[in-house]
C-alpha positions as CSV (number, residue, x, y, z in Angstrom):
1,X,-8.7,27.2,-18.2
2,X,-10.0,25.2,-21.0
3,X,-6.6,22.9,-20.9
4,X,-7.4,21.9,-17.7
5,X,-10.8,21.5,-17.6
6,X,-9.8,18.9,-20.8
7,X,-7.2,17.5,-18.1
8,X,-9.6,17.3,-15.7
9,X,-12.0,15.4,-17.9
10,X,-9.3,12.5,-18.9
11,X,-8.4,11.4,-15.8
12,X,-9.8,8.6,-14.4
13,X,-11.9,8.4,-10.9
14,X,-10.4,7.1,-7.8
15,X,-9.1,3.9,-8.0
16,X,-11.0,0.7,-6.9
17,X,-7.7,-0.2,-5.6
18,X,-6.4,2.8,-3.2
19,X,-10.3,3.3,-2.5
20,X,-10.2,-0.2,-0.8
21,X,-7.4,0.9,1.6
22,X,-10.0,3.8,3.2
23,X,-9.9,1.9,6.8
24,X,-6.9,3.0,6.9
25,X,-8.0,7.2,7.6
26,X,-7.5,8.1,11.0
27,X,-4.7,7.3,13.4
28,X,-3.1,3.9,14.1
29,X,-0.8,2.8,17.2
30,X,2.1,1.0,15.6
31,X,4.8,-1.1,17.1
32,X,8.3,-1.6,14.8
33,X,10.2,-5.0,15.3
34,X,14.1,-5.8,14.0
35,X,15.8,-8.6,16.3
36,X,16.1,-6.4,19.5
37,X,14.7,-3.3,18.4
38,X,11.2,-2.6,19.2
39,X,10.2,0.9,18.6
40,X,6.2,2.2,19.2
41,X,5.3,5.2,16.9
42,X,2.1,6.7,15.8
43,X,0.7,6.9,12.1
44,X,-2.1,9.2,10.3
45,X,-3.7,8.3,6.8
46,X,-5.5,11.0,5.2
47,X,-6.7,11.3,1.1
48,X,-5.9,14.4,-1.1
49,X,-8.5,16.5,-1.6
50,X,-9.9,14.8,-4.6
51,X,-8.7,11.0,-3.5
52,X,-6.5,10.1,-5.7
53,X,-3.6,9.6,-3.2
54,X,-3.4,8.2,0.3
55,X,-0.9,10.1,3.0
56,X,0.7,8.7,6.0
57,X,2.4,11.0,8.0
58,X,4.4,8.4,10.9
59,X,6.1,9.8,14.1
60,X,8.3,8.6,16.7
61,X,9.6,9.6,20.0
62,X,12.4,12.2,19.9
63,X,10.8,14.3,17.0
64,X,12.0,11.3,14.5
65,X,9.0,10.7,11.2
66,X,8.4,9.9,7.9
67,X,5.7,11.0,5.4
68,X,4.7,8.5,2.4
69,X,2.1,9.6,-0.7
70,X,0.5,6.3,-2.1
71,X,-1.0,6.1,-5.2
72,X,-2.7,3.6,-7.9
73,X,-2.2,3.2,-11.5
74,X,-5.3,1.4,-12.9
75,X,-3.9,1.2,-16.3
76,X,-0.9,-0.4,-15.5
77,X,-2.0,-2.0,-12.0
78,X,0.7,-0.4,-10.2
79,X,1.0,0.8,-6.7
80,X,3.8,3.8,-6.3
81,X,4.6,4.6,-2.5
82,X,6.8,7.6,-2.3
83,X,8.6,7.8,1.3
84,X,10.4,11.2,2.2
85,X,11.8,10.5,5.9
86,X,13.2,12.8,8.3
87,X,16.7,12.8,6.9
88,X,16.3,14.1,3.5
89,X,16.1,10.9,1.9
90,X,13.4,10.0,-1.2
91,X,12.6,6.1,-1.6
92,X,10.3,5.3,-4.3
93,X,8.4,1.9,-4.1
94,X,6.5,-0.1,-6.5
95,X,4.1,-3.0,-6.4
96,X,1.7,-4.8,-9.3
97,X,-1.2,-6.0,-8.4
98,X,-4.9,-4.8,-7.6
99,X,-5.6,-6.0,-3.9
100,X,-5.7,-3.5,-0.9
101,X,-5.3,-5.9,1.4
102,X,-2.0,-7.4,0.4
103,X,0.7,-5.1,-1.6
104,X,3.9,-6.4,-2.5
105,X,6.4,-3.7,-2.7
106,X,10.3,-3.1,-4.0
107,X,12.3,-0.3,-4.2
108,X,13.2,0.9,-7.3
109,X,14.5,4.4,-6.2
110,X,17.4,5.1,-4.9
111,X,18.3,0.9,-5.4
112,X,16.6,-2.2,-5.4
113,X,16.9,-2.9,-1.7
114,X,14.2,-3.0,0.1
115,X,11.1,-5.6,-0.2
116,X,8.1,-4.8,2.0
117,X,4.8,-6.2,2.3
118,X,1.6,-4.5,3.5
119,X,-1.1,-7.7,5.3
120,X,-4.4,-6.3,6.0
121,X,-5.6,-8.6,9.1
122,X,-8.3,-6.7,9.8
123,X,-10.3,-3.4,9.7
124,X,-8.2,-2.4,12.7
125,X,-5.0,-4.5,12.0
126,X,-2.2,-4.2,9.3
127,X,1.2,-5.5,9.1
128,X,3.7,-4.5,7.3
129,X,7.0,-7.0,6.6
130,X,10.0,-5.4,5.2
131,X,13.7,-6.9,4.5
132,X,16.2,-4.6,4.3
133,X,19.9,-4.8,2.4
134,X,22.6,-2.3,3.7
135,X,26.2,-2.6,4.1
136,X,26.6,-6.0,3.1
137,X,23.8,-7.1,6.0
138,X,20.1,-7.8,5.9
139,X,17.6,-6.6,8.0
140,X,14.4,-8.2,8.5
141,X,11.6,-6.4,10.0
142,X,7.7,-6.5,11.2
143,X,5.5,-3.5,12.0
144,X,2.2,-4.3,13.7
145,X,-0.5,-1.6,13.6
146,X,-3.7,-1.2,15.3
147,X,-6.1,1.7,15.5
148,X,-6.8,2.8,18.9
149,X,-4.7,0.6,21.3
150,X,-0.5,-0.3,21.7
């Protein structure tokens, strides 16, 4: 008990950082873009119980979805997104820097190959740009998010 009460006491407050993405709670109406593909899904942010981590759970027509955990290290100015999709599969995301409204991220787990950007436009508009390198090809994407409207 004492441990982590002592625990308890060290840790820092929310983050300014992941505090300045609260717009985000609630449910947003996003569209995904690659060349051809357009696909419209739906997206929910939500803190933990003590706010030190932002969760988005996304899904898709036909059952498809992905859950992300989003955090932010003030000591080190790092944003971690963790991603766990429908599949099984763990990416692990990092970004430096201290603005909510424009995160910079690259993979770093399982490889180096995605890049994707997070744009706030506005309190009910965010954008997220992602390039993606598989199988020798790249893919470049654009998801457009609003809250309440497609």
């Amino acid at each position: 008990m004492l441990a982590s009460l002592v625990l308890a006491a060290a840790l820092p407050a929310t983050a300014a950082p992941l505090a300045g993405l609260h717009y985000l709670v609630g449910t947003w109406k996003c569209t995904y873009r690659a060349g051809a593909v357009r696909m419209a899904y739906d997206t929910t942010y939500a803190y933990d119980r003590v706010g030190h981590t932002l969760r988005q759970i996304a899904s898709w027509a036909g059952g498809g979805g992905d859950e992300e955990l989003l955090a932010y290290d003030a000591q080190r100015g790092v944003w971690t997104a963790v991603v766990l999709d429908d599949q099984g599969t763990a990416t692990i995301l990092r970004a430096t820097g201290s603005d909510p409204n424009h995160i910079a991220y690259r993979s770093v787990y399982p490889d180096a190959s995605i890049a994707v950007t997070f744009d706030r436009i506005s309190a009910t508009e965010y954008t997220l740009h992602a390039t993606v390198r598989s199988g020798g090809k790249t893919i470049t994407s654009v998801d457009t998010c609003l809250r309440g409207a497609r």
